[in-house]
N, C-alpha and C positions, 0 to 999 in steps of 0.2 A: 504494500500500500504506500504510496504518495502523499506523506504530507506536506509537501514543499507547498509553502501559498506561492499563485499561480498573482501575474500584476493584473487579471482580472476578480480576485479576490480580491486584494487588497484593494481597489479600487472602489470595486460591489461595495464592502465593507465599509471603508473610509465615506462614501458618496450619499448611501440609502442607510450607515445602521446608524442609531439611537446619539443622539445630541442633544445638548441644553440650549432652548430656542435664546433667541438675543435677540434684542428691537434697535433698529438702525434708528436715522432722522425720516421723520414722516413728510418729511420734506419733498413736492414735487423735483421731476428732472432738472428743469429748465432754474427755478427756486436754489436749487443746490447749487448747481455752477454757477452763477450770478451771485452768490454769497460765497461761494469757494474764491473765486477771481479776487474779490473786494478782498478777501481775510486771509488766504496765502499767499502774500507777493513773496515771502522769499525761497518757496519751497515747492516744486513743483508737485500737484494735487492729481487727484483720479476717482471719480466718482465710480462706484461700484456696487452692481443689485446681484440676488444669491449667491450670499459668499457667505464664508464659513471660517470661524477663525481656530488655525488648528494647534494644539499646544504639543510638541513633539518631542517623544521621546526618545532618547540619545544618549547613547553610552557616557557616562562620565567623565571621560576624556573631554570628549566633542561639548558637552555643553559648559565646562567651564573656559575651555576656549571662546565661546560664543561668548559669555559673559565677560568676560576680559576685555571684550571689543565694547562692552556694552549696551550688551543685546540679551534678549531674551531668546529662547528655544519656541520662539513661537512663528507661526504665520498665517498668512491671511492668502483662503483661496477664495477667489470670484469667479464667478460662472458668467458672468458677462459685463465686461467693461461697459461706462453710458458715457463718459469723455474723460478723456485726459489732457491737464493744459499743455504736454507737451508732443502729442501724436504718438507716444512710443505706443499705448493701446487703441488700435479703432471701437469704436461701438460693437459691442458681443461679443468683444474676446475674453477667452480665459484667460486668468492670471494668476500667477501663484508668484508672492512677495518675496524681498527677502526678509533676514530674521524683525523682530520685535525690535523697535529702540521703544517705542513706548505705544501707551492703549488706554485710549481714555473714552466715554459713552458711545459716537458713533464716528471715530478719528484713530486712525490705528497707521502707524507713523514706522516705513521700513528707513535706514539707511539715504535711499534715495526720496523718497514720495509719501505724501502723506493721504492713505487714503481715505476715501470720504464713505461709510457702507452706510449706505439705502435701504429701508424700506427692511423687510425678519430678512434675520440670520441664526447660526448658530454656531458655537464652539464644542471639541470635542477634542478628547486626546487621537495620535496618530502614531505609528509608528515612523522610524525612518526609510525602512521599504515600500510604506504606503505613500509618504511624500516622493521618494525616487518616480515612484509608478505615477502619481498623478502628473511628476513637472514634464514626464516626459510623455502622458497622455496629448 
């Protein structure tokens, strides 16, 4: 028997099982970017609807290296980009962040971008073959 998970499990897994729902800003599209523009000028921003912020689990090594940087073991996947001020995402791309600098009500701030999550989400833990598998879905 085969128990190697397959990056269709993990995936299944990570995607459809059980999470702690989280509430974005109830804020319209057009509402969001017109207040994002005005209140990030120094940082470039990324509106984002069903996404999922994942808290990931990593060998001990790896996450106090993460921390060093200071960053958390965390990140943020979106199922559809709604704009970004800088075109790196079109409209309904997937994205997967990088780590955590910080995470505040519906602002969850990578290294690069601060992104803006819309409208329910969720967090859940993940592991690091499930994030492998999704960056590279």
């Amino acid at each position: 028997m085969n128990t190697r998970n397959t990056d269709a499990d993990l995936l299944g897994d990570l995607l459809f099982g059980s999470a702690r729902p989280l509430g974005g800003s109830k804020l319209g599209d057009v509402e969001l970017i017109e207040l994002a523009a005005d209140t990030f000028r120094e940082k470039p921003f990324c509106i984002v609807r069903y996404w999922m912020v994942l808290d990931v689990m990593l060998p001990e090594i790896q996450e106090r290296e993460i921390k060093a940087q200071g960053l958390e073991a965390t990140l943020l996947y979106a199922h559809a980009a709604v704009f970004d001020s800088q075109n790196k995402y079109q409209p309904g791309d997937r994205i997967v962040s990088g780590y955590q600098r910080d995470f505040d009500g519906c602002f969850f701030e990578s290294n690069d971008t601060i992104f803006i999550l819309a409208g329910q989400g969720a967090r859940k833990h993940a592991s690091f073959p499930a994030v492998q598998a999704l960056s590279a879905y």
